[in-house]
C-alpha positions in Angstrom: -0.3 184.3 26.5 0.3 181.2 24.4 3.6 182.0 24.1 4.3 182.6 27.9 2.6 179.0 28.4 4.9 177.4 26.1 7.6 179.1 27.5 6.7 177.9 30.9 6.4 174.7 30.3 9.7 174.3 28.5 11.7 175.7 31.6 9.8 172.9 33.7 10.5 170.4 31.0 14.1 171.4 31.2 14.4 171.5 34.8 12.9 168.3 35.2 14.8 166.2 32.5 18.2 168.2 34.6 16.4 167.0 37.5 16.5 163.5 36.3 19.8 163.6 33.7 22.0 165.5 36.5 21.4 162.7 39.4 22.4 160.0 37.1 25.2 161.2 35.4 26.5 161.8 38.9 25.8 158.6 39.8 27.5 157.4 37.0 30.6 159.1 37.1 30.7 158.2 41.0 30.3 154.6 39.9 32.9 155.1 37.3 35.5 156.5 40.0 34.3 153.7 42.4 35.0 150.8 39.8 38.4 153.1 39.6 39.1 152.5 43.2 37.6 149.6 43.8 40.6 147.4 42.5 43.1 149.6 44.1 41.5 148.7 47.4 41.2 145.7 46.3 44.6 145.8 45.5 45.5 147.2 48.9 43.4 144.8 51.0 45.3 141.8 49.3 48.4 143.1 49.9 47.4 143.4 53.6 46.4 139.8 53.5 49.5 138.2 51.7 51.9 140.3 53.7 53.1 142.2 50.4 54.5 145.7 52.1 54.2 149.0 50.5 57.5 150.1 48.8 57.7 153.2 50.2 57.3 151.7 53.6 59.5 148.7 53.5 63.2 149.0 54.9 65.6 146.7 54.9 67.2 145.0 57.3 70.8 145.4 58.4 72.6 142.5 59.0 74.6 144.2 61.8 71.9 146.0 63.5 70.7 144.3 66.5 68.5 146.7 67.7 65.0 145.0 67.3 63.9 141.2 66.8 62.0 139.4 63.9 59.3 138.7 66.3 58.8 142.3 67.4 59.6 143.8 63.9 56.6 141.3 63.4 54.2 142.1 65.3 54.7 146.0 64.8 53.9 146.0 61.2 50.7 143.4 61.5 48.9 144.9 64.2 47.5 147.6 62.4 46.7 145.5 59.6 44.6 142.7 61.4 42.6 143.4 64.5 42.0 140.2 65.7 46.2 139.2 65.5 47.3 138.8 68.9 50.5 140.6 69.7 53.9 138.9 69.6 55.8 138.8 73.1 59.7 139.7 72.7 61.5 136.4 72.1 63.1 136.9 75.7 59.4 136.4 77.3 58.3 133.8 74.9 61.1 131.4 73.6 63.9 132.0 76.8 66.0 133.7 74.6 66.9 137.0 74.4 65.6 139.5 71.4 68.6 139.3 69.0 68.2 138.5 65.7 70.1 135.9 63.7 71.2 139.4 61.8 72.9 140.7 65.0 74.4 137.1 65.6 76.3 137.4 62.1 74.3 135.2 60.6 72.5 136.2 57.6 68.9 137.4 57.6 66.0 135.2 57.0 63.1 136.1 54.7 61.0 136.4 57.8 63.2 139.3 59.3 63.1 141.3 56.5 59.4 141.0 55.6 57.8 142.9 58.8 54.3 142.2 58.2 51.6 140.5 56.7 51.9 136.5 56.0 55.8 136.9 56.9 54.7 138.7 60.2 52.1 135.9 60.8 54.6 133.2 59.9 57.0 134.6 62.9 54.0 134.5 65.2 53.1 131.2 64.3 56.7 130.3 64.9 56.7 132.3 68.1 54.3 129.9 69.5 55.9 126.8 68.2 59.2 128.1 69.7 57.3 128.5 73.2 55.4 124.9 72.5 58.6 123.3 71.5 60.7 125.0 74.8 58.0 123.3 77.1 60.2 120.3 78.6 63.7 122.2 77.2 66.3 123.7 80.1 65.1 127.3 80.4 67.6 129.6 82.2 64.1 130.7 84.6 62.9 127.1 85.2 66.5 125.8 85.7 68.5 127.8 87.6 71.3 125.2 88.0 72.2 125.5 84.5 71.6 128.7 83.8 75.2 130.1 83.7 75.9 127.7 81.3 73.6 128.8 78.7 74.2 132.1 79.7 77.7 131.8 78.5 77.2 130.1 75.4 74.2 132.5 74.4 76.2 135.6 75.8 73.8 137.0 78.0 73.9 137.2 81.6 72.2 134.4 83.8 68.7 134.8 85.2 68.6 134.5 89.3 71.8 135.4 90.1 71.2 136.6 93.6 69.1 133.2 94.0 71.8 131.3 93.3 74.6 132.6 95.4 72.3 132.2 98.3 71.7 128.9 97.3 75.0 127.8 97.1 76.1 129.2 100.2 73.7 126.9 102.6 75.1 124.0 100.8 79.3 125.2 101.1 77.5 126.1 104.7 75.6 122.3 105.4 78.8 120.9 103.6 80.9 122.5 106.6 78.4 121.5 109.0 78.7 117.8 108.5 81.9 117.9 108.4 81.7 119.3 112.2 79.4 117.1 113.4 81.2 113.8 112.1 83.9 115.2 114.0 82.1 115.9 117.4 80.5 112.8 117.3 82.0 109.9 115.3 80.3 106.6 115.5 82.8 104.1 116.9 82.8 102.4 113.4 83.4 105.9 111.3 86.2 107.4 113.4 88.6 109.0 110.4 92.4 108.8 111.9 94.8 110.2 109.0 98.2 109.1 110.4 99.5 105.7 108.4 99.4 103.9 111.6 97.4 104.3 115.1 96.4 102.5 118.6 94.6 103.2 121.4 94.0 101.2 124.3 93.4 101.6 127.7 96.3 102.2 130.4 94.5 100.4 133.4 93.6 97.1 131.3 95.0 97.5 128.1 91.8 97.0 126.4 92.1 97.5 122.3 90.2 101.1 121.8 91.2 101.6 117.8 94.5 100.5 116.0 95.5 101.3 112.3 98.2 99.0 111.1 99.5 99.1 114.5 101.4 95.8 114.0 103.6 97.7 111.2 107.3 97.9 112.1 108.2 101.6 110.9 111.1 104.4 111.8 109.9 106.1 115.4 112.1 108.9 114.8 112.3 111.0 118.1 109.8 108.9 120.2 113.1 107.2 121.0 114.0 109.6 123.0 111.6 107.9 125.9 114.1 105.2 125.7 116.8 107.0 126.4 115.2 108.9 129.4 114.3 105.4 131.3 118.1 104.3 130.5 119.5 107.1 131.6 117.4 107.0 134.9 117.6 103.5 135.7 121.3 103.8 136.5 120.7 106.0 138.8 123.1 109.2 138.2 123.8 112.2 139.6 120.8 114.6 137.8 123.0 117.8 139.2 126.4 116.6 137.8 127.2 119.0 134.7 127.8 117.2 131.1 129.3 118.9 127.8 128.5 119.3 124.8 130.8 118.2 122.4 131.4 117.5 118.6 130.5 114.4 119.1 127.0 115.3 119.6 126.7 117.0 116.7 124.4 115.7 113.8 126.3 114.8 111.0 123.4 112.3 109.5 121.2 115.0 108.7 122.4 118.4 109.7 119.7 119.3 112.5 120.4 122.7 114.0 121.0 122.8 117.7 121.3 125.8 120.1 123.4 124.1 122.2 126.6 124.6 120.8 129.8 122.8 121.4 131.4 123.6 124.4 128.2 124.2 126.4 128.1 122.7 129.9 124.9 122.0 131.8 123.5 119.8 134.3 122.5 115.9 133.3 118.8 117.2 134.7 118.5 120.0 132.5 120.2 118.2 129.5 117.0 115.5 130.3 114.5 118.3 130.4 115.7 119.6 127.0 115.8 116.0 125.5 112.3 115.6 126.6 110.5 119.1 126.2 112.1 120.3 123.2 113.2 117.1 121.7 117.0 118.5 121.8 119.3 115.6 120.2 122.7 117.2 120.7 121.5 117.0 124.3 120.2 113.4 124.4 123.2 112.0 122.7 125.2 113.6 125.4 123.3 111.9 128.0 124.5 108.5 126.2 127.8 109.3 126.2 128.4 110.2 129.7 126.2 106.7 130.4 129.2 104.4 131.9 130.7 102.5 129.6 130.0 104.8 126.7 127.5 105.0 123.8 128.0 101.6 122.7 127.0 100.0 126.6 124.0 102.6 126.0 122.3 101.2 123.5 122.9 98.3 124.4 121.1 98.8 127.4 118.1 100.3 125.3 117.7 97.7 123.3 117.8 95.0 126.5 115.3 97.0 128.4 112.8 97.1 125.2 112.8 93.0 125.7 112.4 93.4 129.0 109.1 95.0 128.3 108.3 92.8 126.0 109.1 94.9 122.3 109.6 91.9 120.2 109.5 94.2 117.0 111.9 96.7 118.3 115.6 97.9 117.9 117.9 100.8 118.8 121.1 102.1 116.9 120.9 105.6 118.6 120.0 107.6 121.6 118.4 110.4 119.4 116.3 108.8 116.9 118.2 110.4 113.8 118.7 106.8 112.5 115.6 105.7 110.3 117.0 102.0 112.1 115.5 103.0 115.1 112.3 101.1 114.4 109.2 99.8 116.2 105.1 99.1 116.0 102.2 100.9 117.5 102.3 98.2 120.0 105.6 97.9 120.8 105.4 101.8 121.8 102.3 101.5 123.7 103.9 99.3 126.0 107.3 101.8 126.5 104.9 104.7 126.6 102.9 102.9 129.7 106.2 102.0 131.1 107.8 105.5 131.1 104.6 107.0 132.6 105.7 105.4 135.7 108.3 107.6 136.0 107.5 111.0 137.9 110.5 112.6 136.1 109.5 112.0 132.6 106.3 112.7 133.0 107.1 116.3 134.5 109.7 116.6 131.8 107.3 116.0 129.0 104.8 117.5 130.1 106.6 120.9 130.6 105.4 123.7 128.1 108.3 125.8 128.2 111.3 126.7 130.4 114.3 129.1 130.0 117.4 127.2 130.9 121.1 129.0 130.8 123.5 128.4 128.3 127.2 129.9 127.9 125.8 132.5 130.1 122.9 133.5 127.9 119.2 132.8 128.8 117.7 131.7 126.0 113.9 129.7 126.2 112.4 126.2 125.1 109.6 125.1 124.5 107.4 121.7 124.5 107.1 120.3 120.6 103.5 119.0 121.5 101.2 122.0 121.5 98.3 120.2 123.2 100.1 120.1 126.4 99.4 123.7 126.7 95.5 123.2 125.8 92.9 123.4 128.8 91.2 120.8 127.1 93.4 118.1 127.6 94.9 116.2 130.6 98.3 114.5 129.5 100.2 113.2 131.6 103.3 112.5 129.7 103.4 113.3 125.7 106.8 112.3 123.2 106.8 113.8 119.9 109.0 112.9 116.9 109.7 113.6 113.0 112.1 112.2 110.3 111.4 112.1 106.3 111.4 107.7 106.8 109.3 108.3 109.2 106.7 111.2 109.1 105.3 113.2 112.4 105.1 110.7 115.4 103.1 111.0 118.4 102.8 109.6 121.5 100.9 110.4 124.7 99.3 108.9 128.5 96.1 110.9 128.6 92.7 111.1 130.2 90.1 111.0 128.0 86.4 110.6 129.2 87.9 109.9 132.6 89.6 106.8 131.1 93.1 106.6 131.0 94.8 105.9 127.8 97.6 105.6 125.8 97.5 107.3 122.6 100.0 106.2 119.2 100.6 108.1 116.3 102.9 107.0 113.6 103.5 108.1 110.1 101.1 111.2 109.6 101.9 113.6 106.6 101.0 117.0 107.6 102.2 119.2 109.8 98.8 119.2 111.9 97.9 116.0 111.1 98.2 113.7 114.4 97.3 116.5 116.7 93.9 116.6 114.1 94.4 112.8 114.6 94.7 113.1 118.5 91.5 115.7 119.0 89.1 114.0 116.6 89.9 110.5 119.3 89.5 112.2 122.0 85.9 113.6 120.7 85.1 110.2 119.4 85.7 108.9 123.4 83.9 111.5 124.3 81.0 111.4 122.3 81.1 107.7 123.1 81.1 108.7 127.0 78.6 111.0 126.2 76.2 108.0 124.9 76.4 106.1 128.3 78.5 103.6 125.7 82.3 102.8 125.8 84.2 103.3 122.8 83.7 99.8 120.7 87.1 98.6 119.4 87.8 99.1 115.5 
């Protein structure tokens, strides 16, 4: 009995000091693994912290690779590691750039591409947001469209707004044009833009000064000579039906102008006046001289008398054609032989003419008027001259209505081909515009 009581109380003692022993040495050994671990978390939390990578995690970066940014290599490897980092945009959202990396630009990578997170990563977010502080106030492809192809091409990227910028340039090419129109249709008496080197218009009935351009200039008048010749001819009164030839006297040997009629041709002194006229034909004016009595020298003669006569101080004739760069004159001086000549029915039918087809050796062959406007439903002319040598440009002269006015129009000198029929609309819109107004044009 004593010895089961003793034997019983052992077993407790025993399962009580295991009880107590067990529990602790557990406890102990669990501390002794936790100290263990501790400093390896430790360890690992202060690599988190100072951005120090894990070596079987880090990879580094390829200078040729351009596939991801520093900024979003960045803020891939810190988000895990710090919940309260906010993420980094792309550098294309925050700095205006695109995502490249100075690694796929060629140059060499920095130390904060090829640390993706920790301190490194935080060091690229804290530059992120410099870069977007510091691009406040800089040209940004989005906030300034007008530059952004240039950046676009020195950064090698395609430029933001596109589209918004083609259809903002084309109002402006658009409102560009549509200035230019409206100076046109309505051109303040002051801005009215003639090309030609020199210009007058006055008006028949008075001769009130309208607009002159160095109108007092004594320049080459080329085939506006050719009015001249038809008063000359007229005033001696000849037989219009009586045939004239052509011969090779007529030719131009001065500067080789072509001619279709061709020596031998015969045809009456009223059609040879009508092709002088209408199609400015010289081979068929200089006959006209020649047939004149007394010859070509008693002809112009004659011209040059009946320019004094109206009063062409600056004026002089050497031929019947204007070929000669010695046939010379002023915008005035051919106002006055342009007003004159209008008072002859024949010259201004002649003039006026568009086109005609007139016989020659048998073959009918057509001509037409070298001033196109005499064709155009928007102008009344009553008698129009045109004329062109090098010395003396495109020349043109005309008797026109204009705003129910009647004036004489001169040309002189223009450059282009178009230019003094541009010269000849944009006055007549300027009279018109003027009209228009309830105002006459003011002399310039």
């Amino acid at each position: 009995m004593r010895m089961n009581l003793r034997a019983l109380l052992g077993l407790c003692l025993a399962t009580l000091v295991a009880t107590v022993v067990g529990p602790s040495g557990t406890l102990h050994a669990a501390e002794q693994g936790k100290g263990k671990a501790a400093p390896a978390k430790g360890k690992e939390s202060v690599a988190a912290k100072s951005g120090t990578p894990r070596p079987t995690a880090q990879k580094p970066v390829q200078a040729t690779r351009p596939t991801r940014a520093p900024a979003q290599t960045a803020a891939a490897a810190t988000g895990p590691a710090r919940a309260g980092t906010p993420k980094a945009r792309p550098a294309a959202v925050a700095g205006g750039t695109t995502g490249r990396s100075a690694a796929a630009r060629g140059k060499p990578a920095t130390v904060a591409e090829t640390r993706n997170g920790g301190a490194g990563a935080d060091r690229n977010i804290r530059g992120v947001r410099t870069q977007q502080v510091a691009s406040r106030g800089k040209a940004n492809p989005r906030e300034n469209p007008g530059k952004a192809s240039t950046v676009a091409k020195s950064r090698g990227f395609a430029p933001p707004r596109d589209v918004a910028g083609a259809v903002q340039a084309y109002p402006k090419r658009n409102l560009t044009r549509a200035v230019a129109g409206n100076a046109d249709l309505w051109q303040e008496p002051g801005q009215l833009a003639v090309h030609s080197g020199s210009a007058l218009v006055i008006g028949q009935d008075a001769g009130e000064l309208l607009y002159e351009k160095n109108a007092s200039a004594v320049v080459p008048i080329a085939s506006i000579t050719k009015l001249m010749t038809a008063m000359v001819v007229l005033d001696s009164m000849p037989n219009l039906q009586a045939p004239i030839s052509i011969s090779d006297e007529d030719i131009d040997y001065l500067r080789g102008s072509r001619s279709r009629l061709g020596v031998g041709t015969v045809i009456t002194r009223e059609t040879a006046l009508l092709l002088a006229l209408m199609s400015s034909e010289n081979r068929a004016s200089h006959a006209l001289a020649r047939h004149y009595p007394g010859g070509l020298a008693a002809f112009i003669a004659a011209m040059n008398r009946k320019a004094a006569s109206l009063g062409m101080a600056h004026t002089r004739f050497e031929d019947p054609t204007g070929l000669s760069s010695n046939n010379v004159s002023t915008a005035h001086d051919l106002a006055r032989m342009v007003a004159a000549a209008h008072r002859y029915p024949l010259i201004r039918e002649f003039s006026t003419t568009p086109g005609v087809r007139a016989e020659v050796k048998g073959r009918e062959l057509e001509f037409h008027n070298t001033n196109q406007l005499v064709s155009s439903p928007t102008w009344e002319i009553g008698l129009s001259k045109t004329g062109y040598i090098q010395a003396a440009g495109k020349c043109l002269v005309m008797q026109a209505r204009v705003a129910d006015k009647p004036v004489v129009i001169v040309l002189l000198d223009s450059a282009g081909k178009q230019t003094r029929i541009g010269d000849a609309n944009r006055i007549k819109r300027w009279m018109e515009s003027a009209s228009v107004a309830g105002r006459l044009p003011t002399p310039v």
